[in-house]
C-alpha positions in Angstrom: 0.0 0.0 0.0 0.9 3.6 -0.9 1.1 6.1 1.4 0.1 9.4 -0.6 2.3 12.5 1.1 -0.2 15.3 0.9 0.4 19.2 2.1 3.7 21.0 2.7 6.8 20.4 4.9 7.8 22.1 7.4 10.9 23.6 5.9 8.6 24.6 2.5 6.5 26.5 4.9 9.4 28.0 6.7 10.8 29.3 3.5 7.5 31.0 1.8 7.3 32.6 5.2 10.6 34.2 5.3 10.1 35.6 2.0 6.5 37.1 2.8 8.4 39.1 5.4 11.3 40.2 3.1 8.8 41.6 0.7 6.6 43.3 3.4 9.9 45.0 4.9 10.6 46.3 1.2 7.4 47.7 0.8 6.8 49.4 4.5 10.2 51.1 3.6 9.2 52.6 0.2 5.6 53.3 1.8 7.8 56.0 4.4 9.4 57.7 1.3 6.2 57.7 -0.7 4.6 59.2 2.2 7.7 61.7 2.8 7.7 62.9 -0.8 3.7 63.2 -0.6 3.8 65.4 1.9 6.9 67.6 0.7 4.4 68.2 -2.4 1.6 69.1 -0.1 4.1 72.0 1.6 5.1 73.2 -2.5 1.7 73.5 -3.5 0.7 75.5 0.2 3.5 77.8 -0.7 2.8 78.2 -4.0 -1.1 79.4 -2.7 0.3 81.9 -0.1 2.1 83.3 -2.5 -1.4 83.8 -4.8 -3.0 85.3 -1.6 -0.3 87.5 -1.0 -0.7 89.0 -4.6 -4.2 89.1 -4.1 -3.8 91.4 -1.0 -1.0 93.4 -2.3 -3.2 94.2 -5.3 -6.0 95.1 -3.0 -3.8 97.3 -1.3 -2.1 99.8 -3.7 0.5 97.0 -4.3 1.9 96.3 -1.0 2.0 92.7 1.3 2.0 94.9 4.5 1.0 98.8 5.4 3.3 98.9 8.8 6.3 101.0 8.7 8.6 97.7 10.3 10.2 94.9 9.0 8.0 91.9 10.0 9.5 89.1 11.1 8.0 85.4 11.4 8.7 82.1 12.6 5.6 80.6 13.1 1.9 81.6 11.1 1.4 84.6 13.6 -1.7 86.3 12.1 0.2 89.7 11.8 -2.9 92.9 11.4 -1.5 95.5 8.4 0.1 92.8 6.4 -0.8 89.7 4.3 -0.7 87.8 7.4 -4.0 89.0 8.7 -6.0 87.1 11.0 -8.8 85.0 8.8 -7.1 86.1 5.4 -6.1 83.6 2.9 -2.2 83.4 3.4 -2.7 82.8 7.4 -4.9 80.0 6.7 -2.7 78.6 4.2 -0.3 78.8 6.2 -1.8 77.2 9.1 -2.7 74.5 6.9 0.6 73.6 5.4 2.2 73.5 9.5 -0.7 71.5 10.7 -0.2 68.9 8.1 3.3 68.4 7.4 4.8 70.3 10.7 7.2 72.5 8.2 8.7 75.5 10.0 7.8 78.6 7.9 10.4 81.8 7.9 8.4 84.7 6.6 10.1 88.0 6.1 8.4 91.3 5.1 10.2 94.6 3.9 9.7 97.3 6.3 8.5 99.0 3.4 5.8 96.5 2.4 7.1 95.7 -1.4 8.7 92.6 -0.2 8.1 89.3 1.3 9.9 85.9 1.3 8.8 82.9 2.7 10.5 79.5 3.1 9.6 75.8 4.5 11.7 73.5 5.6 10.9 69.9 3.9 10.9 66.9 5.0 13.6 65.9 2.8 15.6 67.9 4.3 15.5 70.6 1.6 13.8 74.1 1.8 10.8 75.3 -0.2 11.1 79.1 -1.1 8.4 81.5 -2.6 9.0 85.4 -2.6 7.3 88.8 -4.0 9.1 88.9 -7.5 7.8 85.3 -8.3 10.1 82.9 -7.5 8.7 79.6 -6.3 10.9 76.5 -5.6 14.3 74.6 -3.4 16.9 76.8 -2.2 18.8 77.5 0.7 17.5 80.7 1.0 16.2 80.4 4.8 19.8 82.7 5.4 18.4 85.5 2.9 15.1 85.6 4.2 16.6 85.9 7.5 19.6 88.4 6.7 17.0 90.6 4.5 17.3 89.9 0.9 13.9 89.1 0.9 14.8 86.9 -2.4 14.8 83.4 -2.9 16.9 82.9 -5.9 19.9 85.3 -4.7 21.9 82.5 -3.1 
């Protein structure tokens, strides 16, 4: 009589197993970067919109981003009266978006004499995001210019 061997050994099982885990472990680490990356675009495209609403304000207000007569000076999305900044306008709540979803720390600069602006984000990636008043919208380093006054991202 014949003794029919049916289902898998232990080693087979062992093996099929080990491999299940390998691929998992491959795919949980490209999930992180995929998520990473995701939110870095989330941050470019938030800049990108404060920098619409600051146009829209300075065009509502005989081209200027702020009517004070000081430099204004920002490391967190203050709402800031007199500038584009305000409390309930666009750019604040932009801004307060792109924090509360990505935790990016904004530096945003304005000229004391309101023609200005800079603002940059610090990415995930470990890069920064930069938009400022003559247009400029992507990486740099300029988180130094915004801070020593240039008020320009591309001037590195």
């Amino acid at each position: 009589m014949t003794k029919l061997n049916k289902g898998f050994t232990l080693i087979e099982l062992l093996v099929v197993i080990a491999i299940i885990g390998i691929l998992s472990g491959l795919i949980i680490v490209s999930m992180s970067t995929a998520t990473q990356s995701a939110n870095d675009a989330r941050v470019q495209a938030g800049a990108d919109q404060l920098r619409s609403a600051a146009m829209v304000y300075a065009i509502s207000n005989s081209n200027l981003f702020s009517s004070t007569t000081t430099a204004v000076n920002l490391t967190a999305c203050t709402a800031t009266p007199s500038t584009f900044m305000l409390a309930g306008g666009d750019a604040k709540t932009v801004c307060d978006d792109i924090v509360d979803y990505d935790t990016a720390t904004p530096s945003i600069r304005i000229s004391a004499d309101g023609t200005a602006y800079c603002a940059a984000f610090d990415l995930q990636a470990g890069t920064v995001w930069c938009v400022d008043s003559i247009g400029y919208s992507g990486l740099t380093s300029a988180v130094a210019n915004c801070d020593e006054g240039t008020l320009d991202c591309a001037s590195d």
